[in-house]
PDB file with one MODEL, atoms N, CA, C and O in Angstrom:
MODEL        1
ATOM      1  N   UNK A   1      78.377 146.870  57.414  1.00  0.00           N
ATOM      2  CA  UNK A   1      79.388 147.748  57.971  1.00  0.00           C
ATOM      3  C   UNK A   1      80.394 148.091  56.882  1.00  0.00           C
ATOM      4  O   UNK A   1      81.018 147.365  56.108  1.00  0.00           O
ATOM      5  N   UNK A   2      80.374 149.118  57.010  1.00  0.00           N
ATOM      6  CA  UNK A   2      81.688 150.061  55.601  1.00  0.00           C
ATOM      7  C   UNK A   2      82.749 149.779  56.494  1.00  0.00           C
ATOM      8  O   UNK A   2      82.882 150.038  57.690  1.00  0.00           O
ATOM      9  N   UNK A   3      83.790 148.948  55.332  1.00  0.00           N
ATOM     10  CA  UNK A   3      85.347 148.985  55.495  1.00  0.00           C
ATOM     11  C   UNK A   3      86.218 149.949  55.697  1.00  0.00           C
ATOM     12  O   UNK A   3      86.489 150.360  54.568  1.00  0.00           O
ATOM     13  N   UNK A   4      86.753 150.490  56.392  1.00  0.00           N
ATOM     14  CA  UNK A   4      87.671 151.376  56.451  1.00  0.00           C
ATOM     15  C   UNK A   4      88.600 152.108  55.300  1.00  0.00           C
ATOM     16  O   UNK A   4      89.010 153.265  55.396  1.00  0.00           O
ATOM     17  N   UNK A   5      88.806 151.392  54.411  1.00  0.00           N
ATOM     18  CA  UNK A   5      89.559 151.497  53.613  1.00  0.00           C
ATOM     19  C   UNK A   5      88.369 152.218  52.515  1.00  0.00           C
ATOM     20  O   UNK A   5      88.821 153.000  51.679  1.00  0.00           O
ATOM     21  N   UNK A   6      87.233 152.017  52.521  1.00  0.00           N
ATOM     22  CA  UNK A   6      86.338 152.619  51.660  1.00  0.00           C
ATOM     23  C   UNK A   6      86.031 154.319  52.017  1.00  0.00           C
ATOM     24  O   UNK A   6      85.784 155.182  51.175  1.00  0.00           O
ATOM     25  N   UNK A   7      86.123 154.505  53.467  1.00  0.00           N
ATOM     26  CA  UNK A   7      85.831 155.420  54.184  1.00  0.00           C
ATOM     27  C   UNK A   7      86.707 156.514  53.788  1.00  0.00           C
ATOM     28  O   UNK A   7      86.327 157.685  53.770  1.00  0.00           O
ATOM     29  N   UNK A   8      88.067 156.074  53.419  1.00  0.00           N
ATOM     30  CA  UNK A   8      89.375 156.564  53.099  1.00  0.00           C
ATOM     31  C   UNK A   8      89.284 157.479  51.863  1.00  0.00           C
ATOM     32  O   UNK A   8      89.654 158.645  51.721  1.00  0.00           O
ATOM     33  N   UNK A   9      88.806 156.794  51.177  1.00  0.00           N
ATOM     34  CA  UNK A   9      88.618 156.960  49.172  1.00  0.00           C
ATOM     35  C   UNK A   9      87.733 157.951  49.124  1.00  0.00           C
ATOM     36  O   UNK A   9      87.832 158.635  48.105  1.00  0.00           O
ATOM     37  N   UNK A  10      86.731 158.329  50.027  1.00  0.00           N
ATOM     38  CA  UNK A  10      85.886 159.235  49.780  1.00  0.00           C
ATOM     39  C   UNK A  10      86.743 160.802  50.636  1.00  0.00           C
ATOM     40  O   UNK A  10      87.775 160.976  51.285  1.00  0.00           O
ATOM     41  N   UNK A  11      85.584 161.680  50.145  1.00  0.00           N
ATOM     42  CA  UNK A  11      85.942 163.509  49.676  1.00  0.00           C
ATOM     43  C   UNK A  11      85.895 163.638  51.036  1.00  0.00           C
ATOM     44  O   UNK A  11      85.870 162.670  51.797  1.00  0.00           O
ATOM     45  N   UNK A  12      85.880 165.035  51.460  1.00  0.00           N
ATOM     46  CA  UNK A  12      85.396 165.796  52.649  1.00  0.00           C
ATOM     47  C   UNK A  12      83.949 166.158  52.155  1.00  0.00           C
ATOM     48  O   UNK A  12      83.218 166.222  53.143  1.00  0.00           O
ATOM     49  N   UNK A  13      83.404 166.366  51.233  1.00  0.00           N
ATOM     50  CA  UNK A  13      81.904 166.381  51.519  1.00  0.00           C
ATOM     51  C   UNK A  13      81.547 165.261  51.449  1.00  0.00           C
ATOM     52  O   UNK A  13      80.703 164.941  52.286  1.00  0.00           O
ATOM     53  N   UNK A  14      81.999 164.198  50.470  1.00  0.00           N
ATOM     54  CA  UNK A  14      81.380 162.907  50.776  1.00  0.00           C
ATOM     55  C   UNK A  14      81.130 162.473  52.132  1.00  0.00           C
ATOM     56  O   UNK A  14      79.962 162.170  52.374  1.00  0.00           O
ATOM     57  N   UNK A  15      82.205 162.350  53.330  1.00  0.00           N
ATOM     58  CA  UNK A  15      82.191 162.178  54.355  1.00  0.00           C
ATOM     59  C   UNK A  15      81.161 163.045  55.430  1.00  0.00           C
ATOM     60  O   UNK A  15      80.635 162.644  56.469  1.00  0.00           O
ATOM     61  N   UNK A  16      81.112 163.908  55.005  1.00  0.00           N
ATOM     62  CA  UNK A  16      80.055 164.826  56.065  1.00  0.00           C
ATOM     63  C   UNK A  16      78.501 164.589  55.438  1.00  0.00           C
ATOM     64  O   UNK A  16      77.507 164.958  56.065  1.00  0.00           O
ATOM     65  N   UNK A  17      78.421 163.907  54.082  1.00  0.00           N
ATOM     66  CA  UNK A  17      77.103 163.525  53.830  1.00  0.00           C
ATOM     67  C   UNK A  17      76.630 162.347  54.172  1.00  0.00           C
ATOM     68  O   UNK A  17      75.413 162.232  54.319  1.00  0.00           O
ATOM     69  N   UNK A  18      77.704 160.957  54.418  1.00  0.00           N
ATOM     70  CA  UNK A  18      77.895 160.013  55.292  1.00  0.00           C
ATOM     71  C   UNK A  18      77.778 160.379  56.430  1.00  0.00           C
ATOM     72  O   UNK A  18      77.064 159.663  57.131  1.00  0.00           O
ATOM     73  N   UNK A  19      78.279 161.357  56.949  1.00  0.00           N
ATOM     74  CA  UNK A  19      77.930 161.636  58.719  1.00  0.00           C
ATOM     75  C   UNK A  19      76.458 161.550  59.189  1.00  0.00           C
ATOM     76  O   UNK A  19      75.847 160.858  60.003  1.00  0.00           O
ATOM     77  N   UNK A  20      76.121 162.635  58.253  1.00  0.00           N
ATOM     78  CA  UNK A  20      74.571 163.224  58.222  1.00  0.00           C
ATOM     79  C   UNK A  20      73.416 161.881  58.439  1.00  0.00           C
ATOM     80  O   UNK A  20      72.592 161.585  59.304  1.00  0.00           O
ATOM     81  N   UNK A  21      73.817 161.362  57.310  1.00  0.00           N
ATOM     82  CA  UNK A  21      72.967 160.245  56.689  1.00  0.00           C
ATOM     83  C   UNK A  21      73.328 159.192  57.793  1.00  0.00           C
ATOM     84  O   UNK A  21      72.601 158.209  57.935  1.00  0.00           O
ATOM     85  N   UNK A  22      74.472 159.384  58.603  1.00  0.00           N
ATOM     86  CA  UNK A  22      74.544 158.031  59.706  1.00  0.00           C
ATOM     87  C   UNK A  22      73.863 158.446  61.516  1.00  0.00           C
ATOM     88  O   UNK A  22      73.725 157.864  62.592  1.00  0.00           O
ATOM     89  N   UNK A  23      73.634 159.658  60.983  1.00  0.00           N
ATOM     90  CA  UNK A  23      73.240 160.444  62.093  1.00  0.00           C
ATOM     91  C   UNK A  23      72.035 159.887  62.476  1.00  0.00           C
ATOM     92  O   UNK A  23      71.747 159.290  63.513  1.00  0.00           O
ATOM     93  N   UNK A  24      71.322 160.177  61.438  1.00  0.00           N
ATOM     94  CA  UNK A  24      69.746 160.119  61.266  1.00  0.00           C
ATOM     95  C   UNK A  24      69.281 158.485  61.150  1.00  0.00           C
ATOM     96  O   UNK A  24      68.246 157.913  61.492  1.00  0.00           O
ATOM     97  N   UNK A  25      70.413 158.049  60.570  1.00  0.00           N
ATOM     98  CA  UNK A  25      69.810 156.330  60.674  1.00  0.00           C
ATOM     99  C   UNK A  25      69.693 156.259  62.124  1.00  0.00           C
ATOM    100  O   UNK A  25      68.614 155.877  62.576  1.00  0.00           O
ATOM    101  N   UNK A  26      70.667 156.578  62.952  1.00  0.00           N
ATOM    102  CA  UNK A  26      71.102 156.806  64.578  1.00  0.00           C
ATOM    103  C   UNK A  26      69.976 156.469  65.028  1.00  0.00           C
ATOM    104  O   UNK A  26      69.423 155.465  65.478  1.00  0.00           O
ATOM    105  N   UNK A  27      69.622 158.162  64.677  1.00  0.00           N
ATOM    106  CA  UNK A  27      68.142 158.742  65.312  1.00  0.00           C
ATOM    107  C   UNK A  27      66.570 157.500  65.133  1.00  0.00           C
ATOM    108  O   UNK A  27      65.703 157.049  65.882  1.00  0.00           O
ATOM    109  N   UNK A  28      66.908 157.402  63.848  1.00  0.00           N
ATOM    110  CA  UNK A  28      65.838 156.101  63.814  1.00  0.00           C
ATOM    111  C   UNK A  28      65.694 155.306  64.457  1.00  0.00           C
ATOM    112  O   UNK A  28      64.655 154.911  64.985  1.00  0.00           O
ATOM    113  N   UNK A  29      67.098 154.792  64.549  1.00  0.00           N
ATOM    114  CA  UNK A  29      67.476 153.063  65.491  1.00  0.00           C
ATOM    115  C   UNK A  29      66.777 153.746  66.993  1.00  0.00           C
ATOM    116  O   UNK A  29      65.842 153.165  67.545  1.00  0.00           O
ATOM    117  N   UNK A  30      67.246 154.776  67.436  1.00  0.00           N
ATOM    118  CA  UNK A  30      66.891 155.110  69.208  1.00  0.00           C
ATOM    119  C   UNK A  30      65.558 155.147  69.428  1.00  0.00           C
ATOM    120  O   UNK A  30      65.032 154.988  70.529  1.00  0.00           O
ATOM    121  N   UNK A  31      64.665 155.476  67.798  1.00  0.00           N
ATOM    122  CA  UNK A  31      63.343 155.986  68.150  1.00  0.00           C
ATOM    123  C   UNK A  31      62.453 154.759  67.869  1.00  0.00           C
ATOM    124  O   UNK A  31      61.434 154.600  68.541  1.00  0.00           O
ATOM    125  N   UNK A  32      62.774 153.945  66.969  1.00  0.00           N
ATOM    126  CA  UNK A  32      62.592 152.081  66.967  1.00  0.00           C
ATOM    127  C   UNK A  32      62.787 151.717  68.200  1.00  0.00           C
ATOM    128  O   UNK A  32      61.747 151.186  68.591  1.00  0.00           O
ATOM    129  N   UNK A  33      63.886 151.730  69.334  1.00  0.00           N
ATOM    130  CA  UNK A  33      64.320 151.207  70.398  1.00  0.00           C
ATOM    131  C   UNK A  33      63.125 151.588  71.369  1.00  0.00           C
ATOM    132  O   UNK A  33      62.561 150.803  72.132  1.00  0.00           O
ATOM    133  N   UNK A  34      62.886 152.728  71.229  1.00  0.00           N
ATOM    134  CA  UNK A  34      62.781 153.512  72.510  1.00  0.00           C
ATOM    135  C   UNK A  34      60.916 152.983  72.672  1.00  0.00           C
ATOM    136  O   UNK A  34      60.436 152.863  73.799  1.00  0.00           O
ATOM    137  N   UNK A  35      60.135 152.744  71.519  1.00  0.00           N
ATOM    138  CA  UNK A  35      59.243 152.388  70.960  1.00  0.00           C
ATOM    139  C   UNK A  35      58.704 150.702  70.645  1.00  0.00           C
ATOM    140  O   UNK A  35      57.587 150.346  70.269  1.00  0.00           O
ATOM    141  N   UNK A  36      59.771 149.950  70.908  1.00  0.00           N
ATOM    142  CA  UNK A  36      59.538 148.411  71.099  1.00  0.00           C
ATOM    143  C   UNK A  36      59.927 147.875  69.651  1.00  0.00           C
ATOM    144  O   UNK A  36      59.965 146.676  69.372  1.00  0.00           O
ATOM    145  N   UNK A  37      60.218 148.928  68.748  1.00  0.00           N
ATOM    146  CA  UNK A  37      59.990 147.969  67.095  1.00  0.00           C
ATOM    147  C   UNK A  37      61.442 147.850  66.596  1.00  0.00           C
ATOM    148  O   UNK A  37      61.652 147.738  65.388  1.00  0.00           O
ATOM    149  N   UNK A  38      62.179 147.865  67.247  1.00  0.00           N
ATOM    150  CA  UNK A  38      63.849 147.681  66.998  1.00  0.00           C
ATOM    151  C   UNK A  38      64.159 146.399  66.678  1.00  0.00           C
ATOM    152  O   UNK A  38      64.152 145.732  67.712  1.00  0.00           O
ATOM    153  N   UNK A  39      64.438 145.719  65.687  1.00  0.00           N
ATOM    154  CA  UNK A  39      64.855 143.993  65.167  1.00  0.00           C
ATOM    155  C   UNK A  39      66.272 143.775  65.418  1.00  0.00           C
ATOM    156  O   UNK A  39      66.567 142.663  65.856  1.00  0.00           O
ATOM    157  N   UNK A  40      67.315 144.714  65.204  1.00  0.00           N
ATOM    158  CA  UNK A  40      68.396 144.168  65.154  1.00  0.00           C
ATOM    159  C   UNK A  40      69.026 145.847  66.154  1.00  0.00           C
ATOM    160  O   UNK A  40      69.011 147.063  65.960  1.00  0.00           O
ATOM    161  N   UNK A  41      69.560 144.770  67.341  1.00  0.00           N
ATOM    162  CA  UNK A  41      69.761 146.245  68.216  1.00  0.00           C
ATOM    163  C   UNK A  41      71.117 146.066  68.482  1.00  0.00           C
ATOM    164  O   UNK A  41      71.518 146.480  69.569  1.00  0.00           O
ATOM    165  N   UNK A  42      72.029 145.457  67.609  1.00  0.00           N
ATOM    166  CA  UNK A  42      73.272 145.121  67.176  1.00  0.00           C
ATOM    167  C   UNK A  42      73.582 146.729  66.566  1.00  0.00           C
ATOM    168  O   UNK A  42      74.340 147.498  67.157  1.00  0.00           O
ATOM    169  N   UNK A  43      72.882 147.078  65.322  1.00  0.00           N
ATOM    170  CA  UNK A  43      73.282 148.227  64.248  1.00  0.00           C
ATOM    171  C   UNK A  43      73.039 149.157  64.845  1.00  0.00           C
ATOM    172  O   UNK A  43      73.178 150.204  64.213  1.00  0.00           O
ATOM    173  N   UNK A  44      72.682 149.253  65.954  1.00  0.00           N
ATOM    174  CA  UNK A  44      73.194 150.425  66.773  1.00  0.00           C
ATOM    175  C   UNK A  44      74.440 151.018  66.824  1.00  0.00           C
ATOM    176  O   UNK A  44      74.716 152.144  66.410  1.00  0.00           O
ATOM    177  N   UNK A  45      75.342 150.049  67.458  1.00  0.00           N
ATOM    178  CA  UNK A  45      76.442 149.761  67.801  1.00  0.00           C
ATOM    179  C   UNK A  45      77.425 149.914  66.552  1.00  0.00           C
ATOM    180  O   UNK A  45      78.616 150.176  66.722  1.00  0.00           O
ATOM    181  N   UNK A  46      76.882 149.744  65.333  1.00  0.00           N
ATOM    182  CA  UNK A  46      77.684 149.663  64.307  1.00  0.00           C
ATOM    183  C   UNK A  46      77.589 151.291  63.765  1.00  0.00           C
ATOM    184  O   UNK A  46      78.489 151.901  63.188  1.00  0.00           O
ATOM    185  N   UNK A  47      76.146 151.841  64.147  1.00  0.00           N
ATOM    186  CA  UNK A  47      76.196 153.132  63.181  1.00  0.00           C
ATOM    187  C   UNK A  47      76.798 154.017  63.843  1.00  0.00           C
ATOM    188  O   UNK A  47      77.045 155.045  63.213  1.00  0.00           O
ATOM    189  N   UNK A  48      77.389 153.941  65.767  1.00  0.00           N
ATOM    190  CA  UNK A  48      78.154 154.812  66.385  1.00  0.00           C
ATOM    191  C   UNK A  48      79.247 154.222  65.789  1.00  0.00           C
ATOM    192  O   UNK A  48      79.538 154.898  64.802  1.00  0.00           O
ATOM    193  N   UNK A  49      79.848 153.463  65.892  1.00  0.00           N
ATOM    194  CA  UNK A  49      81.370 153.228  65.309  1.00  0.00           C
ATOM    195  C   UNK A  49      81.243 153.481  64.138  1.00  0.00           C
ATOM    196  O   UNK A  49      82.401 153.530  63.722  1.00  0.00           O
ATOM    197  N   UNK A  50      80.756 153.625  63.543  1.00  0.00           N
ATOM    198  CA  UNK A  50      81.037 154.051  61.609  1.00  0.00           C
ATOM    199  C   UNK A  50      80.918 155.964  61.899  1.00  0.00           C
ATOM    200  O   UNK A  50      81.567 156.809  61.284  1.00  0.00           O
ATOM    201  N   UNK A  51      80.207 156.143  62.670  1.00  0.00           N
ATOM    202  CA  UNK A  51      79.985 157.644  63.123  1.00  0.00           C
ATOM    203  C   UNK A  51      81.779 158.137  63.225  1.00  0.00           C
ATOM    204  O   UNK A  51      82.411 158.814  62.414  1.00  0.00           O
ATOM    205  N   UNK A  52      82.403 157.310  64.937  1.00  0.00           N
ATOM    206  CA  UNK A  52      83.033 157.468  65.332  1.00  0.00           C
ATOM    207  C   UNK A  52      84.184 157.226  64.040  1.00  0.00           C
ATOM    208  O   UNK A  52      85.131 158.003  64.162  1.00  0.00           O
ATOM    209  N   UNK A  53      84.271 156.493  63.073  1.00  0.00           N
ATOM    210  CA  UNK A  53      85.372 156.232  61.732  1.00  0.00           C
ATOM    211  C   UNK A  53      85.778 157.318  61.023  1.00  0.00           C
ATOM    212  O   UNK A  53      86.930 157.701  60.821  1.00  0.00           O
ATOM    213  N   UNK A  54      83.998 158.129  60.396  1.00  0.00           N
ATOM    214  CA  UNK A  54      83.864 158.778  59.376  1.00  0.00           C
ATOM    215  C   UNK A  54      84.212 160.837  60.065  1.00  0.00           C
ATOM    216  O   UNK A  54      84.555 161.900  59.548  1.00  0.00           O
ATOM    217  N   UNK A  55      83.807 160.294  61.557  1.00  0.00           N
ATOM    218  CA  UNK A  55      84.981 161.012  61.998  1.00  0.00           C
ATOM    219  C   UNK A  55      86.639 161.952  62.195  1.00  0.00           C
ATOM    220  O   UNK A  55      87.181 162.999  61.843  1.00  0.00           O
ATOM    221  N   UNK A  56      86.870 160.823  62.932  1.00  0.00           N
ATOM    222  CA  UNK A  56      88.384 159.839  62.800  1.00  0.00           C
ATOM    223  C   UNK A  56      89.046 161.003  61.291  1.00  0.00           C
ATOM    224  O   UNK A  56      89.762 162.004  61.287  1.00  0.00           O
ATOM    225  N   UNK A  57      88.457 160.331  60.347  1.00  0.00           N
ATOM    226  CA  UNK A  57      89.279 160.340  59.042  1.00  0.00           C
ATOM    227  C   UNK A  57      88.960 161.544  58.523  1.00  0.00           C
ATOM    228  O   UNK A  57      89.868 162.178  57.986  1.00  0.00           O
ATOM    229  N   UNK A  58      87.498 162.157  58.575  1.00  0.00           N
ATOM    230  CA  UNK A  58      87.029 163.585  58.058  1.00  0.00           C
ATOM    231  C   UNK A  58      87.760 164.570  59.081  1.00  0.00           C
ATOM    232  O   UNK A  58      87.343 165.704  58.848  1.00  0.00           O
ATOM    233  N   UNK A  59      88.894 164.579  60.354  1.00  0.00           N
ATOM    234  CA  UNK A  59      89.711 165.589  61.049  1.00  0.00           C
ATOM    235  C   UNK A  59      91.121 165.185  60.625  1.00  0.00           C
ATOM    236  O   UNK A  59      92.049 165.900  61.003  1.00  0.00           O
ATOM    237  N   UNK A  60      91.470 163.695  59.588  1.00  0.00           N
ATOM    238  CA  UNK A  60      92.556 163.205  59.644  1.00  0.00           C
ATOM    239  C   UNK A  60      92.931 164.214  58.202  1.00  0.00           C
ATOM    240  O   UNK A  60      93.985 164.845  58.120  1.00  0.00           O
ATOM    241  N   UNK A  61      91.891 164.222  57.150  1.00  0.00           N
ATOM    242  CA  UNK A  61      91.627 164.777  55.848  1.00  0.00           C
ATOM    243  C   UNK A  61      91.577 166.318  56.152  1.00  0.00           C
ATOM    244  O   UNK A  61      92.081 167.092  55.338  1.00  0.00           O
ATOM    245  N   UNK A  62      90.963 166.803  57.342  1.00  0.00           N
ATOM    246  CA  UNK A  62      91.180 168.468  57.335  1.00  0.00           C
ATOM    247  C   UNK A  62      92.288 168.719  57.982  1.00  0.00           C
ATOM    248  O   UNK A  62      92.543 169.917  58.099  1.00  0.00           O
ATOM    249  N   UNK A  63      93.211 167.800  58.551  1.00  0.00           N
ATOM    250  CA  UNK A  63      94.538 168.364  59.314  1.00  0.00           C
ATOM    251  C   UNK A  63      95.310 168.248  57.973  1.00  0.00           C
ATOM    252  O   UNK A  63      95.582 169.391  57.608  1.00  0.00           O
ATOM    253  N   UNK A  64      95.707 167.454  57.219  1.00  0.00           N
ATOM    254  CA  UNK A  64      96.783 167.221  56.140  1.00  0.00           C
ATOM    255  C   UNK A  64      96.063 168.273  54.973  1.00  0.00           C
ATOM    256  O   UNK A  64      96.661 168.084  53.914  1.00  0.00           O
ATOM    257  N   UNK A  65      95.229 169.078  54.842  1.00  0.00           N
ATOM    258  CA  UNK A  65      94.631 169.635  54.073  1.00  0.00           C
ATOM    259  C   UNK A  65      95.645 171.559  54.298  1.00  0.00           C
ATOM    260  O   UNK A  65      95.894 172.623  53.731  1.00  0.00           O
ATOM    261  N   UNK A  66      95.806 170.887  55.366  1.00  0.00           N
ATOM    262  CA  UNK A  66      96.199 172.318  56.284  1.00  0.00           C
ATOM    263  C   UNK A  66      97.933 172.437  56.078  1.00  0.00           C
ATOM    264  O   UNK A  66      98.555 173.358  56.607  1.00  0.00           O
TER     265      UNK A  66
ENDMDL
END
């Protein structure tokens, strides 16, 4: 799990290439799940909240931009 404070340090494209890339891990984890081959169904849970972070901070970075 990425620290918050790391999340911070990075760009506005950095962050939307982190989105992308957390999207699709997402998509993996649901399609592992959905399929029986899911090991750790914990990082689910972690790649929506890092979703929900990289978020958060990529509208916090386009409001003060403004």
């Amino acid at each position: 799990m990425t620290k918050i404070s790391d999340i911070r340090e990075l760009s506005l494209d950095e962050l939307s290439a982190r989105l992308r890339d957390l999207k699709q891990e997402g998509l993996n984890l649901r399609i592992q799940q959905s399929t029986g081959q899911l090991e750790n169904s914990a990082r689910i849970r972690q790649v929506r909240r890092e979703i929900a972070q990289v978020n958060t901070i990529a509208r916090e970075k386009a409001k003060a931009a403004q």
